[in-house]
N, C-alpha and C positions, 0 to 999 in steps of 0.2 A: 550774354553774347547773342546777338543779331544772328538768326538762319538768313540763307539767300532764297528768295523767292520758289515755288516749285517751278515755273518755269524754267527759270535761271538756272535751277539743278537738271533739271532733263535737257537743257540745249549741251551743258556743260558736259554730261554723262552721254550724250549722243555724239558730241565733237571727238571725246575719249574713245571710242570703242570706234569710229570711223577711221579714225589714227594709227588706232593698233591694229586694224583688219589692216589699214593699207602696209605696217610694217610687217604682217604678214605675210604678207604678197610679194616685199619684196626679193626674199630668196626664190619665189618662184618665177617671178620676172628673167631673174638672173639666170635660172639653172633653162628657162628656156631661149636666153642671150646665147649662152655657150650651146646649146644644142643646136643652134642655128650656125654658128661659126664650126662647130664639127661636121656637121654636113656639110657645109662646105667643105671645106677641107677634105672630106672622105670623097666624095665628088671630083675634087680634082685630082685628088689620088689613082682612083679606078679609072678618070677618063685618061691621065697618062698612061698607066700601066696598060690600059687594055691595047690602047696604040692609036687610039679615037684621034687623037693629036700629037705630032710628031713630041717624041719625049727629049727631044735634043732641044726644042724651040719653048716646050712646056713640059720640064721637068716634075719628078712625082712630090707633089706639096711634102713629104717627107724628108727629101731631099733638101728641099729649101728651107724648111724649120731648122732643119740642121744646120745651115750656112748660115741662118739667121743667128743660131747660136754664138757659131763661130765668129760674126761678127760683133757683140756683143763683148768677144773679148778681145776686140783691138782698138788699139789707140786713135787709129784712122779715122775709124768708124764713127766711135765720139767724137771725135775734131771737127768730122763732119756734120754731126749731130748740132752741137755748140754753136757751129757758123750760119746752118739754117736757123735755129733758134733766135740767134740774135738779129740777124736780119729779118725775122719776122715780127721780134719786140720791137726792134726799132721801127720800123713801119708804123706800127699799129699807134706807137707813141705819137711820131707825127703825125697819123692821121688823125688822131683823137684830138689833139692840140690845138691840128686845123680846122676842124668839123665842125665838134660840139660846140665854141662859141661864137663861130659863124652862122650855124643853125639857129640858137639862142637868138642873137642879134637882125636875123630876117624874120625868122617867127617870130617876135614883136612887133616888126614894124608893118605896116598894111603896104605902106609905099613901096618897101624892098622887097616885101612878098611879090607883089606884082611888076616890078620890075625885074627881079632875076626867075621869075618862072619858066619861063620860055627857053632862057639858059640852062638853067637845071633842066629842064626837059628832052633839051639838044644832049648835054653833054651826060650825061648819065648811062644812056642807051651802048655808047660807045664801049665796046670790050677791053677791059684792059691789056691784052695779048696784042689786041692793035696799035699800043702804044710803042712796041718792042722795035721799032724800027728810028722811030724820034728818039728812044733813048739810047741806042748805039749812036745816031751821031749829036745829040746834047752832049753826053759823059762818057766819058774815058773808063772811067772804075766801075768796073764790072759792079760794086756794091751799090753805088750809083744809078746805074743802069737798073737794078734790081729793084731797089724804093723806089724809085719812077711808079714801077708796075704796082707793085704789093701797095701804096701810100693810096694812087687812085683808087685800087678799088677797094680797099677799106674806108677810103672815103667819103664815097656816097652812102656804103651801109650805115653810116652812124649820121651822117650827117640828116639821110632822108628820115631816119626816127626820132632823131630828137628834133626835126620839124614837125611832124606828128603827134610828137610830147606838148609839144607850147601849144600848139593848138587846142589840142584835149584840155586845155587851162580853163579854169572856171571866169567867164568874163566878173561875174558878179564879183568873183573874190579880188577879181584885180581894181574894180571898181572900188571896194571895199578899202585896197591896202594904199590907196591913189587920194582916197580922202582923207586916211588919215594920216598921209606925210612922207609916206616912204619912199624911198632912192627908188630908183631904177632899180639899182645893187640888191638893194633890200628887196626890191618886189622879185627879183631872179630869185633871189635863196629862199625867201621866206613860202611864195605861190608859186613862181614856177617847177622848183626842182622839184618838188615835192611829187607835184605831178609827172615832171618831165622824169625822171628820174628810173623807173621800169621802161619806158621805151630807150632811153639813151644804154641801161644793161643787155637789151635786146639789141640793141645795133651793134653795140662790142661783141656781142658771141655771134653773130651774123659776122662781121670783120673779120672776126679773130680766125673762123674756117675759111675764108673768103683769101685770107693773106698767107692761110699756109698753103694751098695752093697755088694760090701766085709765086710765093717767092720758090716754091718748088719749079714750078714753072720757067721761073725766069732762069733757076741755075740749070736744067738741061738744054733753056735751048740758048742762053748766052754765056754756057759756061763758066761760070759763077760757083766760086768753092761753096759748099754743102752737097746737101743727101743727092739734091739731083744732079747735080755734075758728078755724083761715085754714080748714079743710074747710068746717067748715058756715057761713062766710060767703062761701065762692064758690060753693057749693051753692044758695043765695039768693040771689045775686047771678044766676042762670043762666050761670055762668061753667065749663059742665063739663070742658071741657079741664082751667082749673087747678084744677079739683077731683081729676081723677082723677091730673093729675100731684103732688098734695100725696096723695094716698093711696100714691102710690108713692113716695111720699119716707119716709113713715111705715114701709112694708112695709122700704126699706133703711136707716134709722135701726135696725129690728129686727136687721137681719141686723148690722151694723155691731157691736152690742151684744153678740149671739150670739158673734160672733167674738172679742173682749174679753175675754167670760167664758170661754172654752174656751182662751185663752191664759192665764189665770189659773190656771186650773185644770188646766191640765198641768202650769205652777210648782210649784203647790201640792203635787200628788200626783203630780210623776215620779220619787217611790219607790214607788208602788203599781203592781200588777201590771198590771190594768184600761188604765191608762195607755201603759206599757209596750207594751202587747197593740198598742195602738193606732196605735204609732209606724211 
């Protein structure tokens, strides 16, 4: 039986013990995550209680954990959950659909790179929340109104990475896959994605924060069923507890999602280095 090189044993035995320090790090990462989020919390606590800020306007985070609970157990509350959620899927689905092989398709061509630059450079800058006026009088359905906002700006996230992606493309290897025969089709799957492929994961988890605040967005101020139309109707209601505990339903709905896509996304590319690095 063949030994492996002593090199090859010591990169092997150093990647091994790099792995497991960093697995050891990770409970302490963690336990200093939550020490950060109880400080807060304790923070806001003392600052209502002592009277720093009126506790009618910014009730004692105690208070609020508590309503949070309570919300937790109603039917509402998930409904509402449900309807921002899918309005933020469905966004994201469109935008992906539009983006990535319209990016693909300029980042190829030299000619349509330089012909829509200047477009892309106008329209990108543009805030999505500025759109919120064209889409009350485009559409009628509020959900409508709502993918207007959330679609655009998930749309440039992905869109401007995976022009980024094609670029990063090896010319030699496309020179390579051009002599010996291959489609177009073929040159996308076989050298582009390959490369393209970690920056288009990166536009989607850039999107995917990007649209849950929009679509939050869009339902407080176009009144739009989910999380943020129950905000800005307890908001009115002077109900701030459950206001600020549906703000923080919303902040861990984010986190929720975050986490989602970074397990997607180790899937996706745990042959990339980056990844690897990471473990």
């Amino acid at each position: 039986m063949s030994l492996a090189p002593p090199d090859t044993l010591t990169r092997t035995v150093a990647v091994a013990q790099a792995r497991s320090r960093r697995r050891t790090f990770r409970p302490r990462r963690l336990l200093l995550g939550l020490a950060g989020i109880a400080t807060f919390l304790l923070v806001w606590e003392l600052v209502s209680r002592a009277g720093l800020v009126n506790p009618t306007y910014l009730p004692p985070a105690t208070t609020v954990l508590a309503q949070l609970g309570v919300n937790f157990t109603l039917t509402g509350f998930w409904a509402a959950v449900g309807v921002t959620i899918g309005t933020w899927a469905l966004g994201m689905l469109i935008a992906f659909v539009l983006s990535a092989p319209l990016a693909v398709v300029i980042g190829l061509s030299p000619f349509l790179s330089r012909l829509t630059r200047s477009t892309v450079e106008f329209l990108r800058p543009i805030p999505s929340v500025g759109l919120i006026p064209l889409a009350v009088l485009v559409f009628a359905a509020p959900l409508h109104q709502s993918l207007l906002i959330v679609v655009y700006g998930a749309f440039w996230q992905i869109f401007v990475q995976v022009l980024y992606g094609v670029a990063d493309v090896d010319s030699v290897a496309m020179s390579t896959a051009r002599s010996y025969g291959f489609s177009w089709l073929q040159r996308v799957r076989d050298v582009v994605l390959p490369t393209m492929l970690p920056y288009l994961v990166t536009g989607v988890r850039l999107a995917a924060a990007v649209a849950l605040i929009l679509t939050i967005t869009a339902e407080l101020v176009l009144s739009s069923p989910g999380l943020g139309q129950q905000v800005a109707l307890s908001r009115d209601a002077g109900l701030y507890a459950s206001t600020y505990a549906l703000v923080l339903a919303t902040g861990l709905l984010g986190v929720a999602i975050n986490l989602v896509v970074r397990v997607v996304e180790r899937r996706l590319l745990s042959w990339h280095q980056s990844t690897r690095e990471g473990e």
